[in-house]
C-alpha positions in Angstrom: 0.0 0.0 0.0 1.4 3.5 -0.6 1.7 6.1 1.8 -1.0 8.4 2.4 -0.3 11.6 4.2 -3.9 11.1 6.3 -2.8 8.1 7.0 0.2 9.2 8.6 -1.5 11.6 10.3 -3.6 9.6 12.0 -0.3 7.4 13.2 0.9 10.7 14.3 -2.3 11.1 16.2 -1.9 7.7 18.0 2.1 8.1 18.8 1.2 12.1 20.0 -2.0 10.3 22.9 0.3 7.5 23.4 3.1 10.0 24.4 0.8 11.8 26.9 -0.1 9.0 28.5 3.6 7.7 29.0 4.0 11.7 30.4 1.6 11.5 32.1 2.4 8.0 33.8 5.9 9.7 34.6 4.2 12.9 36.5 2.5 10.3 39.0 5.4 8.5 39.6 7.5 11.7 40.3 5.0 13.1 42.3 4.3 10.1 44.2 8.4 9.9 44.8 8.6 13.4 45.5 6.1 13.5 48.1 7.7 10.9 49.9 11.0 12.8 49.6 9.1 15.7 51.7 8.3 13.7 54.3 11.6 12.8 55.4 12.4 16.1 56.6 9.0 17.6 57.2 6.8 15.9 59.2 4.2 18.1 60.5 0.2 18.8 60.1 0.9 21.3 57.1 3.0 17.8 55.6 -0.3 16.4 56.5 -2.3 18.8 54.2 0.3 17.7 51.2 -1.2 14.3 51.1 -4.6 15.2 49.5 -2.9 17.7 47.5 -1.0 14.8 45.5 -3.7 12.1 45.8 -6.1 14.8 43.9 -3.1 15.3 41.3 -3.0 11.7 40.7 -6.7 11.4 40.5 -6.7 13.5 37.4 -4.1 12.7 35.8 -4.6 9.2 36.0 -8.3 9.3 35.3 -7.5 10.9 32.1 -5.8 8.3 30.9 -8.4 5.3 30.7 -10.1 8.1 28.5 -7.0 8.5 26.3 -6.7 4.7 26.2 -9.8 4.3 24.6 -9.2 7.1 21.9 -6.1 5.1 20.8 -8.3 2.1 20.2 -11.2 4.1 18.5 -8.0 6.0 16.8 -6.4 2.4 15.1 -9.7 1.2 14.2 -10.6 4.6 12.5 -7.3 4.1 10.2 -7.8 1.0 9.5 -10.7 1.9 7.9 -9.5 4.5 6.4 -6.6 1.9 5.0 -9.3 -0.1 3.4 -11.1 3.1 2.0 -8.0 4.4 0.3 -6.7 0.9 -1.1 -10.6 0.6 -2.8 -9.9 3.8 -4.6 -6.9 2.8 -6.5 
């Protein structure tokens, strides 16, 4: 098959949701890390008030990507198709 600029444009898409995620995965880790980092030398009730702070962080940015997820899949279908309706027109 020959190379179609939509279609690599839609694999663009994929590898640009796909990066996010893998971004975003890093975040929570670091922020996860870096909380406990905190902790080691400050160990009060404001440290206290931290905790929610992060969880809420990596609430969102984890919910966000079972969304993303699913666009990647609906993404690969969607050029698949898009495969099959540009080898049809040949």
């Amino acid at each position: 098959m020959a190379n179609y600029a939509s279609v690599e444009a839609m694999t663009r898409m994929i590898t640009s949701i796909t990066k996010t995620i893998q971004a975003e995965q890093a975040v929570v880790e670091l922020l996860r890390k870096d909380y406990q980092a905190v902790g080691q030398e400050w160990n009060d009730p404001q440290y206290e008030k931290l905790g929610p702070v992060i969880d809420d962080a990596v609430r969102e940015l984890s919910g966000n990507q079972a969304k993303l997820s699913e666009c990647i899949v609906r993404l690969q279908l969607l050029r698949t198709k898009l495969e099959e309706y540009l080898s049809t027109r040949l």
